[in-house]
C-alpha positions in Angstrom: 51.3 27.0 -0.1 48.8 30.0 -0.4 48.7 32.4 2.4 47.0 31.8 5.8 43.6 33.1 5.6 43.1 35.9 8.3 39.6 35.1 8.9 37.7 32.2 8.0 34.7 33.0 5.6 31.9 30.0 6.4 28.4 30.0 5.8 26.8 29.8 8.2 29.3 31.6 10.8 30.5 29.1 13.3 29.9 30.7 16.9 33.3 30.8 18.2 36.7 30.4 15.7 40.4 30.9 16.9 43.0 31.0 13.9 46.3 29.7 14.3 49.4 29.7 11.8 49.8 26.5 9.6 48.0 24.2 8.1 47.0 20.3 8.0 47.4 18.5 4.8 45.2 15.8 3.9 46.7 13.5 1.1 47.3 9.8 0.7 48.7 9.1 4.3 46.0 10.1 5.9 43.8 8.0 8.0 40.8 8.8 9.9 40.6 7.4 13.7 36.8 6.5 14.1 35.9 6.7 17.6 32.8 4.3 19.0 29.5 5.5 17.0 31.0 7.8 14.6 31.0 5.0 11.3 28.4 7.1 9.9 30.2 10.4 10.1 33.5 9.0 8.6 31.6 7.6 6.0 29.7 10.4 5.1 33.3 12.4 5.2 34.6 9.8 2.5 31.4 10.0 0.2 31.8 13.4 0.3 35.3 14.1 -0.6 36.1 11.0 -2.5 34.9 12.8 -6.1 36.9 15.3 -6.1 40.2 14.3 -3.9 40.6 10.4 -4.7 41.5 10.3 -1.1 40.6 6.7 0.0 41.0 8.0 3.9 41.1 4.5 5.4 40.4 3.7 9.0 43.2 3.5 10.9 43.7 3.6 15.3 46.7 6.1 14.2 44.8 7.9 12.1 45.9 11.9 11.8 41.8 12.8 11.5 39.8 11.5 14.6 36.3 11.3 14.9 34.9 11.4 18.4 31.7 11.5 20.5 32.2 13.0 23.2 29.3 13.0 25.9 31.4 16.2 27.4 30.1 18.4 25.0 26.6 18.2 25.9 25.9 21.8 26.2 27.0 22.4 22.8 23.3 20.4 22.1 22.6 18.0 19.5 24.4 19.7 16.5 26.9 21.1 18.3 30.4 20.5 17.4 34.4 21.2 18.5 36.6 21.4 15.0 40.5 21.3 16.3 43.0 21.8 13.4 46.8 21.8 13.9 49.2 21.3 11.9 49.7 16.9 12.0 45.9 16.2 13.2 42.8 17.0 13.2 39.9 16.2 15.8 36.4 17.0 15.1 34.1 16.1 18.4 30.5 16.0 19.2 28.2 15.2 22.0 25.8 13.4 19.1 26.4 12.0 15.7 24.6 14.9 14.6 27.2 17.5 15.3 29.4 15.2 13.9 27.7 15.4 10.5 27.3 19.7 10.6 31.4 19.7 11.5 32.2 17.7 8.7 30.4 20.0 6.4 32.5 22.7 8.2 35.4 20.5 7.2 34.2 20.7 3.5 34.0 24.3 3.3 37.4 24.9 4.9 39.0 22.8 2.2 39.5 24.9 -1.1 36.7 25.1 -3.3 37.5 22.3 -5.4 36.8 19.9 -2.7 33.2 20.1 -3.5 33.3 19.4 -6.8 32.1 15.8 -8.6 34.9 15.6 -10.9 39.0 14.6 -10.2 41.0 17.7 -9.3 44.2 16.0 -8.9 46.8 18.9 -8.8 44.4 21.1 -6.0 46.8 20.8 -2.3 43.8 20.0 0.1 44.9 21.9 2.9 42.7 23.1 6.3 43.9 26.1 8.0 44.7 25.5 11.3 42.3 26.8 13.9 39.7 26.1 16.5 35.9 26.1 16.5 33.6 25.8 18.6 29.9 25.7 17.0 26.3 25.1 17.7 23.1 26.6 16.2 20.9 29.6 17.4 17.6 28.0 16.3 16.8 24.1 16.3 14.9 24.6 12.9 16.1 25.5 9.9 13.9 24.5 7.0 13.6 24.9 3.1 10.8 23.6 1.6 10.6 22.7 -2.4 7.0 22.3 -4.2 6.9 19.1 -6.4 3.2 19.4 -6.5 2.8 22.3 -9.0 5.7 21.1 -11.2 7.4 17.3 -11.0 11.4 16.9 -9.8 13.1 13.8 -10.3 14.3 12.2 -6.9 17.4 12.4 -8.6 17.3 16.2 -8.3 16.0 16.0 -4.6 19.3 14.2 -3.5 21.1 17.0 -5.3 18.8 19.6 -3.4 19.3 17.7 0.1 23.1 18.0 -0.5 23.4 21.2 -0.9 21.1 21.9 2.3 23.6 19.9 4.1 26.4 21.9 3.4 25.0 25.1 4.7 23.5 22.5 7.8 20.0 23.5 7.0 18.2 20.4 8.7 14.9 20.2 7.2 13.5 19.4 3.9 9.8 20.2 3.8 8.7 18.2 0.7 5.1 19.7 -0.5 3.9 16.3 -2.2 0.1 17.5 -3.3 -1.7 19.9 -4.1 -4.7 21.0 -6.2 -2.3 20.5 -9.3 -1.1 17.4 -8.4 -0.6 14.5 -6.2 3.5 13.0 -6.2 3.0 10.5 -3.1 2.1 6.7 -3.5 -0.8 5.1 -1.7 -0.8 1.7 -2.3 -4.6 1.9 -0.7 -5.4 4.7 -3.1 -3.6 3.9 -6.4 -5.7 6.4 -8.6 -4.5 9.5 -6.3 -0.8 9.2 -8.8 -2.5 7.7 -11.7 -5.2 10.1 -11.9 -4.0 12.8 -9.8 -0.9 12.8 -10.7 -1.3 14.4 -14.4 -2.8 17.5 -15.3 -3.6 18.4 -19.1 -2.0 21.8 -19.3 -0.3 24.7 -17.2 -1.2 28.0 -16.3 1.3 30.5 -17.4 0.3 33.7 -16.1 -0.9 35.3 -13.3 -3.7 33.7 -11.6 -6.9 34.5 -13.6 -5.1 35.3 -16.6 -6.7 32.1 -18.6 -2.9 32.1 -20.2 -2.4 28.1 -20.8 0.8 26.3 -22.4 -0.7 23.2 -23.4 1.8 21.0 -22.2 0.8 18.2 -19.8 2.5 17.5 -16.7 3.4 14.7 -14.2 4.7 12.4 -12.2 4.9 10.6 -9.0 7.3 9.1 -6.9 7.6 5.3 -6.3 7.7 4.6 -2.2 11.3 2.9 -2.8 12.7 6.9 -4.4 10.6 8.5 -1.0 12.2 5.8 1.5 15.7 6.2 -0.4 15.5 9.9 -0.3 15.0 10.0 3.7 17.7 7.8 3.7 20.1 9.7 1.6 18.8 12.8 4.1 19.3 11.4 6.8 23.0 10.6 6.7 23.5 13.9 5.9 21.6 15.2 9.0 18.7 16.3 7.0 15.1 15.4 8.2 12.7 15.2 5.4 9.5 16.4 6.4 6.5 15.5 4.2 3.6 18.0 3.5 0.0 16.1 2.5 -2.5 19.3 2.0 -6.2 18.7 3.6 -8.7 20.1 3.6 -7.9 22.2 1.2 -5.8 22.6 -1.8 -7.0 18.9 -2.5 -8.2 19.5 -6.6 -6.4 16.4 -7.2 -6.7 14.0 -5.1 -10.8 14.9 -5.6 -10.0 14.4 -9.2 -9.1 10.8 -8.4 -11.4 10.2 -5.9 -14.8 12.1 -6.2 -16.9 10.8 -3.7 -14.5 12.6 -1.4 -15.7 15.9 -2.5 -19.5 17.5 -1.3 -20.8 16.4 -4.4 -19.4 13.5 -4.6 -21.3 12.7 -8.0 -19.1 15.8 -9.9 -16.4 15.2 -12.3 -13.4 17.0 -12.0 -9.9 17.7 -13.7 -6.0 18.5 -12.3 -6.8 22.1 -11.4 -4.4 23.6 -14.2 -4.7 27.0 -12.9 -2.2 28.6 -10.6 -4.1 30.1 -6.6 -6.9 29.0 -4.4 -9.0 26.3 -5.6 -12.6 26.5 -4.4 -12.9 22.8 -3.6 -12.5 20.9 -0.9 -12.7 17.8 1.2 -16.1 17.1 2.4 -16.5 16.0 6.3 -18.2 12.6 5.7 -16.6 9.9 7.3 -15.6 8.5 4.5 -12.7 11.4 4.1 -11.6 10.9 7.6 -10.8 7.0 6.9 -9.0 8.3 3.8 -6.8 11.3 5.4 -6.3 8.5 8.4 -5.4 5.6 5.7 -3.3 7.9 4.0 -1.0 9.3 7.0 -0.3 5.9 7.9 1.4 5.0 4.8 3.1 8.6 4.9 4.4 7.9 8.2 5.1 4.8 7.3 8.1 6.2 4.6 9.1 8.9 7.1 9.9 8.6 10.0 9.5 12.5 10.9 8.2 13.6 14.0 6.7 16.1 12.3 3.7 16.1 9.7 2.7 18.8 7.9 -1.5 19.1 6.8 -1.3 22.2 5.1 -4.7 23.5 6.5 -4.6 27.2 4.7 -6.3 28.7 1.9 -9.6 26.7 2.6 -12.8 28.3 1.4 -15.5 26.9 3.5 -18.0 28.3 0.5 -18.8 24.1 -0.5 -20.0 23.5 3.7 -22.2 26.2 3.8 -23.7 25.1 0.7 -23.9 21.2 1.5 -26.8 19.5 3.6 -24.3 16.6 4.7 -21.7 19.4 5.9 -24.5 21.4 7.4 -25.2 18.3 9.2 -21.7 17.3 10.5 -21.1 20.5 11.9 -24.6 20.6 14.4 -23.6 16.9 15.2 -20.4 18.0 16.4 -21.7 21.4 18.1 -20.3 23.8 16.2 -22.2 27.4 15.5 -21.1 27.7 11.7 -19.6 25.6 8.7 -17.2 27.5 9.1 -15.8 25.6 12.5 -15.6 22.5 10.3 -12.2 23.6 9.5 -10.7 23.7 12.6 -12.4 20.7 13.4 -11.1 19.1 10.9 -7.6 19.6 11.5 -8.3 18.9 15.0 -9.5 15.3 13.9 -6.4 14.7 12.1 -4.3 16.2 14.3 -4.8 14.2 17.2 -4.9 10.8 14.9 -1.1 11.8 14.3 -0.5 12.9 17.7 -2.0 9.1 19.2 0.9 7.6 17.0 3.8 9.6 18.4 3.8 12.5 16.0 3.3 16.2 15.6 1.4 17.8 13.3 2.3 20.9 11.2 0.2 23.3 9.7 0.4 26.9 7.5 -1.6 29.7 9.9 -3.2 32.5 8.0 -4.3 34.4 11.2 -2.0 33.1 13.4 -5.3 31.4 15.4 -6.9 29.0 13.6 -5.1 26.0 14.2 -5.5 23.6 17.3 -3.0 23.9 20.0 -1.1 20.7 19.8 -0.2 21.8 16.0 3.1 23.6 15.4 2.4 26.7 13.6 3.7 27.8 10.4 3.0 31.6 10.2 3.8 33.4 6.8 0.9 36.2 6.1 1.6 38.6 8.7 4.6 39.2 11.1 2.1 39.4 14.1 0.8 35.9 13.6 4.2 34.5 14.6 3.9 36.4 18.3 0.2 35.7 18.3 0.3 32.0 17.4 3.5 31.8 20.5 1.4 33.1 23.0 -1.4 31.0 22.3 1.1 27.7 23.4 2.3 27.0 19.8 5.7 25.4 18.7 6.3 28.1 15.7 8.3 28.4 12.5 8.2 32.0 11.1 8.4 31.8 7.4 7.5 35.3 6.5 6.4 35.6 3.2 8.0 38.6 2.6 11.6 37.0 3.8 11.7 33.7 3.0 9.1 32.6 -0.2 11.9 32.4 -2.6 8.9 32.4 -5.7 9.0 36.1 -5.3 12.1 37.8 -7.7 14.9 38.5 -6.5 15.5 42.1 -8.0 13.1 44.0 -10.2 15.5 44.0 -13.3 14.3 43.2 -16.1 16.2 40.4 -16.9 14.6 38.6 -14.2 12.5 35.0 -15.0 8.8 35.1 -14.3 7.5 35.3 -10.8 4.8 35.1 -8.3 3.6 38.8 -8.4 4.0 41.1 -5.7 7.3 42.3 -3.8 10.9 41.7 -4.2 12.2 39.6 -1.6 16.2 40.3 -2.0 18.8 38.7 -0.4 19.3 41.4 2.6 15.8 41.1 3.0 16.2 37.7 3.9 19.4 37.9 5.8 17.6 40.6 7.7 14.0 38.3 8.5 14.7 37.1 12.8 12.3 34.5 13.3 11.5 35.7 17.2 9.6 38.7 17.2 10.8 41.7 18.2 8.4 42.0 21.2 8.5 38.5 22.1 8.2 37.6 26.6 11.5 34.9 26.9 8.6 32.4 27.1 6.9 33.3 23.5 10.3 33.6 22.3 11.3 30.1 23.2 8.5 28.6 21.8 10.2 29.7 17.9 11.8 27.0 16.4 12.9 28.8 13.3 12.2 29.7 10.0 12.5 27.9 6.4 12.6 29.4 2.6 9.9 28.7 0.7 10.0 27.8 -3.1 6.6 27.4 -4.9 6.7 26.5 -8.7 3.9 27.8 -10.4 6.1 30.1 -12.3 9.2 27.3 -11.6 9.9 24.0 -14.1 13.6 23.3 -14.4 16.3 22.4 -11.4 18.1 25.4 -13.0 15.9 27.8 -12.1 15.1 26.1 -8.6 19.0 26.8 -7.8 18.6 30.4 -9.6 16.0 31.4 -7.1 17.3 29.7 -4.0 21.1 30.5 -4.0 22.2 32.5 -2.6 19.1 33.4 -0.9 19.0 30.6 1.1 23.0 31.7 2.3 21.8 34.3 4.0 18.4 32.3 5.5 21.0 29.4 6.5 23.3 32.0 8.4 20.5 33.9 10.1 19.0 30.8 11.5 22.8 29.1 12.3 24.4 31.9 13.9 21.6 34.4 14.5 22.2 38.5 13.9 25.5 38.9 11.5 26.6 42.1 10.8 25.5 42.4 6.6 29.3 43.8 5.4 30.8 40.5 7.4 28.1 38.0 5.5 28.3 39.6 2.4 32.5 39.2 2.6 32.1 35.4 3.5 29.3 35.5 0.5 31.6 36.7 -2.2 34.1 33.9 -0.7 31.2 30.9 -0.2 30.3 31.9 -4.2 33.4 29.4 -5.1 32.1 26.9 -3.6 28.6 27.1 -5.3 30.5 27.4 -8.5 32.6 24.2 -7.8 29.2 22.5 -7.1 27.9 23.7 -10.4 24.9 25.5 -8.7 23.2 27.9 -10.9 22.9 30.5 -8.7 21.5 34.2 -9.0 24.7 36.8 -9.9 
């Protein structure tokens, strides 16, 4: 038996941990005890360790591991948890299935490394140190978000992504279907937004404006079956997936598909194949209202997310000002400029997903440019968090500069390509606090959390997803979890959590 661990190295830190001597042994005999409305936990906890272990954990009333909700622990909130470890049973608790799900990933990590790996590791004792936790997270968001639009991932590969989110209880999955360079969702209404919009002829390969190409052509799309499957998959693991349908803005393909969308709706255009800020947009007619409105629906008809991102950044308003029929729109609606079609465009769709019971999402540049019944996501400027807070926003600080995991890691020169411009290292990151350091109590409850960010212009192979996020997104998972941790006491759980990376065959940055 190794020797009792005198502190217990989890990522993300739980809140509160007692140690105790001993340990509990899980092995053939043991049984789990479902309590009323935990099925989904206990059979997330087999899934889980059945690869590795063999353990067939059947249900039993005697059962030594007991799963139970427990209405008590309703100050813990939703993804709160109590872990209690002795030495002949185990009792993991929760006010909502939901803490359930983040203590059995505690569970997981408390095991020995081996426990997360896909193959048999029959001679591994699976023991869990005895010991009490109490746990519950700092901030209710905790985001990454993964660009299929510039480069294509199998939904194989998303599963793998969503699992590993799990284990360090990030619980959302921001899924950026579309862009200029491509279009990954299914509308059935729309068919030629995957067919057409879906492949581009060639890739950028350096910087923007560099005119570097690879020649290869690149696509793909997801069916709605993979889409509904993956929120599925998710969502037993606690993980919302949130999808991400760019407008007005940052729309090259879909107007590739569909040009009488565009303000010259008689041009013929390609899959932008170059990487930055395309200068085309959606025009205002009504005809692209009826065909952002037709579709959201389907979107939100595959998930179920209360939140809906739009994009909304990086729009050049340059095709309004030019455009008679955009000209037009905008003294229709009363506004001074072409300019103000942009925030009256969001507000349009905005409040079509808000009549149907959802919230929409959208990337601020200035922090003030969005309508006030969007949830901001600020990642320019560290003001623009504080700014867009005071204004009456729900925010998510993603600071570029913390948590855009495009951006290398170190500036050694063994380091892949990357967007140009700083290093964003892991202390960085582990340093980022999503509330503002000047924040009222009011402004600072209105911050959800923050998210990483992975774009993939510079990004084509899972490998090099995993390379870029881990163990980055450690350090993002622990500062939204468990708020300010000293950096000596996360990097000594770090050098411990690196086992369990390795045991999950993650390709993580040294």
């Amino acid at each position: 038996m190794p020797a009792h661990p005198s502190a217990i190295t989890l990522i993300p830190r739980p809140t509160e941990t007692v140690l105790r001597p001993g340990y509990f042994t899980l092995d053939d005999d043991t049984a789990l005890n479902i309590g009323a409305g935990t099925e989904p936990a206990a059979e997330l906890l087999r899934t889980l360790l059945a690869p590795a272990t063999g353990l067939a954990l059947p249900p039993s009333p005697s059962g030594q591991l007991k799963l139970a909700i427990d209405s008590g622990l309703g100050s813990l909130g939703d993804e709160g948890y109590v872990l209690t470890i002795a030495p002949h049973a185990v009792l993991l608790r929760a006010a909502h299935l939901t803490g359930l799900l983040r203590g059995i990933q505690t569970i997981r990590q408390l095991l020995p490394p081996q426990a997360l790996s896909e193959s048999p590791q029959g001679d591994t004792p699976w023991l869990l140190p005895c010991s009490e936790i109490t746990d519950h997270p700092r901030h209710p968001w905790r985001g990454a978000m993964l660009d299929v639009a510039r480069h294509f991932q199998p939904v194989s590969y998303l599963r793998r992504y969503v699992d590993v989110l799990a284990l360090h209880k990030i619980n959302v999955f921001h899924l950026h279907l579309t862009d200029d360079q491509g279009w990954r969702m299914p509308v059935a209404a729309r068919p030629k937004l995957t067919e057409i919009g879906g492949r581009r002829a060639e890739s950028q390969i350096g910087p923007a404006g560099s005119g570097t190409y690879d020649g290869v052509p690149h696509g793909g799309a997801y069916t709605r079956a993979e889409l509904a499957g993956l929120v599925r998959y998710a969502a037993a693991r606690g993980v919302t997936v949130m999808p991400e349908i760019e407008m007005p803005g940052h729309v090259r393909a879909a107007l590739a598909a569909y040009p009488s969308l565009g303000n010259q709706p008689d041009r013929t255009l390609d899959v932008w194949t170059r990487w930055g800020v395309c200068d085309t947009v959606l025009g205002v007619h009504d005809e692209v209202l009826d065909f952002c409105r037709t579709v959201l629906e389907e979107v939100m008809d595959v998930f179920p997310s209360p939140y809906i991102h739009l994009g909304g950044e990086e729009c050049p308003t340059t095709e309004w000002t030019h455009s008679a029929a955009a000209r037009e729109r905008a003294a229709a609606e009363g506004l001074s400029t072409p300019e103000a079609l942009h925030g009256w465009f969001l507000g349009q769709i905005g409040d079509f997903l808000v009549r149907r019971g959802r919230r929409p999402v959208g990337w601020a540049e200035t922090g003030a440019e969005l309508p006030l019944d969007f949830t901001v996501m600020t990642w320019r400027d560290p003001s623009h968090a504080l700014t867009a807070a005071r204004r009456g926003h729900p925010v998510i600080n993603a600071y570029h500069r913390a948590t855009y995991l495009d951006y290398a890691q170190s500036d050694a020169p063994h380091e892949p390509p990357a967007q140009p411009g700083t290093v964003v290292d892991l202390r960085a990151v582990h340093a980022h606090d999503p509330v503002p350091e000047d924040a009222d109590a009011e402004s600072a409850g209105r911050v959800l959390g923050t998210q990483t960010q992975l774009w993939t212009e510079f990004v084509t192979t899972p490998a090099h997803i995993e390379y870029l996020t881990y163990p980055r997104l450690c350090a993002l998972a622990d500062r939204g979890w468990s708020g300010a941790t000293d950096w000596a006491d996360f990097r000594a759980r770090l050098d411990e959590h690196t086992a369990r990376l390795d045991a999950l065959g993650i390709h993580r940055h040294p």
